[in-house]
C-alpha positions in Angstrom: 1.3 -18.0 -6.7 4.0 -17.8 -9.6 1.6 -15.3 -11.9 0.8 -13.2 -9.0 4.4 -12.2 -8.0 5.4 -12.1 -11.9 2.3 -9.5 -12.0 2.4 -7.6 -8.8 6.1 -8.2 -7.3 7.8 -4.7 -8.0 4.1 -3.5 -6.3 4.4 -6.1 -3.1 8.1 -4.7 -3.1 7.2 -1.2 -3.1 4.8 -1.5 -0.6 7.1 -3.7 2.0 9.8 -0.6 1.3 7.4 2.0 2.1 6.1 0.3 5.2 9.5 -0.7 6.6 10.3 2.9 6.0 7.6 4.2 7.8 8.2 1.9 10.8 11.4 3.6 11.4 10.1 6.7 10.8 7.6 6.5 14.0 9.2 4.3 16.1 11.2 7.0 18.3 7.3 8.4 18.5 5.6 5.0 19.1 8.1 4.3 22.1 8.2 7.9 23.5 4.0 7.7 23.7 4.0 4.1 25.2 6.8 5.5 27.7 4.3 8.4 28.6 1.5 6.3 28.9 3.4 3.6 30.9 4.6 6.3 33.4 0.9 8.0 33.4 -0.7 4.8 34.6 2.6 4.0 36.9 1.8 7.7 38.6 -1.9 6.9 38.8 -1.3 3.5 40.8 1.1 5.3 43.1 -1.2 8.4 43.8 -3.6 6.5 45.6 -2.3 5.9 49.1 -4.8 3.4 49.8 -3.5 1.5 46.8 -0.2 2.1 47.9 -0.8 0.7 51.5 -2.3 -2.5 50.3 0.5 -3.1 48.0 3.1 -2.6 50.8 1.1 -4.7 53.4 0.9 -8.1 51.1 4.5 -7.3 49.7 5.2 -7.5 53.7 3.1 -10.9 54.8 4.7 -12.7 51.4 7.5 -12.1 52.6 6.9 -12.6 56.2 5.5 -15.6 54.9 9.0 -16.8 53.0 10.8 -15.7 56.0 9.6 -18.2 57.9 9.2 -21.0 55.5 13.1 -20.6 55.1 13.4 -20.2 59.3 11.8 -23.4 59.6 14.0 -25.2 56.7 17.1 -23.8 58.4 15.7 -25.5 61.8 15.7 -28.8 60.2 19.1 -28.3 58.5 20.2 -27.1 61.9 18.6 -30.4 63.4 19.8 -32.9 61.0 23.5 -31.3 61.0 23.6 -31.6 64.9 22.7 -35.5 64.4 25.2 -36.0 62.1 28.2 -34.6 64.4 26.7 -36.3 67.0 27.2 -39.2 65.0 30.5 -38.4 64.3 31.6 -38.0 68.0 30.0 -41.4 68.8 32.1 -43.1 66.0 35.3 -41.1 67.4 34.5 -42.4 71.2 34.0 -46.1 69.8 37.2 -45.9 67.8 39.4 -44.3 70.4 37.6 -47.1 72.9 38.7 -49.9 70.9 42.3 -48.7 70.0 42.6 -48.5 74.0 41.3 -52.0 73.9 44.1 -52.9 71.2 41.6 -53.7 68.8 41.5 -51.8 65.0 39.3 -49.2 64.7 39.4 -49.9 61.5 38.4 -53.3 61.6 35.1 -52.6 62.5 34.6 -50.8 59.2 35.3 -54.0 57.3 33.3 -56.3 59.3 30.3 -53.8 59.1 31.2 -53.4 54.9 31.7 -57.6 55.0 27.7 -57.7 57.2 26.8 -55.8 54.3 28.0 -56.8 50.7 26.7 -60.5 52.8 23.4 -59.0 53.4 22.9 -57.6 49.7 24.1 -60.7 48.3 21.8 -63.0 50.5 19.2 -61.1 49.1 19.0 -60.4 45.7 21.1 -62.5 43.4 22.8 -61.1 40.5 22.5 -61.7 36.6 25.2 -63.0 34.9 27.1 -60.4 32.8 27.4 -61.3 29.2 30.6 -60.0 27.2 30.4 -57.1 25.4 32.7 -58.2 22.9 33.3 -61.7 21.9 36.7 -63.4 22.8 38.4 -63.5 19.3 38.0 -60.0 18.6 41.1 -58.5 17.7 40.9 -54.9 16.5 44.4 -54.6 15.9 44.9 -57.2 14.1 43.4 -55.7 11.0 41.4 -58.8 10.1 38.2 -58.3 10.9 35.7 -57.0 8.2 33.8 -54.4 9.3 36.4 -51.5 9.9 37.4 -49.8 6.9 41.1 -49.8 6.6 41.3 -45.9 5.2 41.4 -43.0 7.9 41.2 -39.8 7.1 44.5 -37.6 7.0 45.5 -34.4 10.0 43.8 -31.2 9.5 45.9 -28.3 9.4 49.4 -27.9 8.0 52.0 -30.8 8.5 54.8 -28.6 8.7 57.1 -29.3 11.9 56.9 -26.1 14.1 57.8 -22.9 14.4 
């Protein structure tokens, strides 16, 4: 590779120049042709009415067909917020109920919270944690071996302000 570009390299040069040059020479008449030619076969498509009429019709059904797939998603959005401020009114009624009964509406947040940390804990027991650290670690101490007791100084200027 080394004797062919100590033989040929002001030729391989040359020739890159020349073709770079005459890329930008055309290219205003490459792009104004393929803009023609784009346009001519645009013009073609769109002279046809029956073309033209199939093209609208299935850009119609698709979307029709989106209209109605986002219809019924809005109908179970719809459906599932109603639920929820339904639930919402009941937990309003209970809580007004039981504050009329002198009881805390609050409390029955806790006892349902208490049913369930006693339900997840009756159920699956959990590891023991191991330390991350072990219990004589001291960082600032300055003792321990594998920090390295050089830090790097501030970037920029130290001056004080101004």
């Amino acid at each position: 590779m080394g004797g062919l570009l100590s033989q040929y390299g002001w030729f391989l040069l040359l020739g890159i120049a020349l073709l770079c040059a005459l890329y930008y020479y055309f290219e205003p008449l490459l792009h104004s042709r393929l803009a023609a030619w784009t346009q001519k076969t645009e013009m073609q498509h769109f002279s046809d009415p029956d073309t033209v009429q199939k093209r609208h019709e299935a850009m119609h059904t698709s979307r029709m067909q989106m209209q109605q797939q986002m219809d019924a998603a809005s109908v179970l959005f719809m459906e599932k917020q109603k639920k929820r401020e339904e639930e919402m009114r009941r937990e309003k009624i209970l809580a007004w109920e039981r504050s009329q009964e002198g009881k805390s509406h609050r409390g029955q947040a806790k006892l349902s919270r208490a049913e369930a940390a006693e339900a997840s804990a009756s159920t699956v027991p959990k590891p023991q944690k191991q330390p991350l650290r072990s219990k004589d670690r001291k960082p600032l101490d300055g003792s321990s071996g594998s920090s390295c007791g050089w830090r790097q100084g501030r970037r920029g200027p130290t001056t004080g302000g101004g």
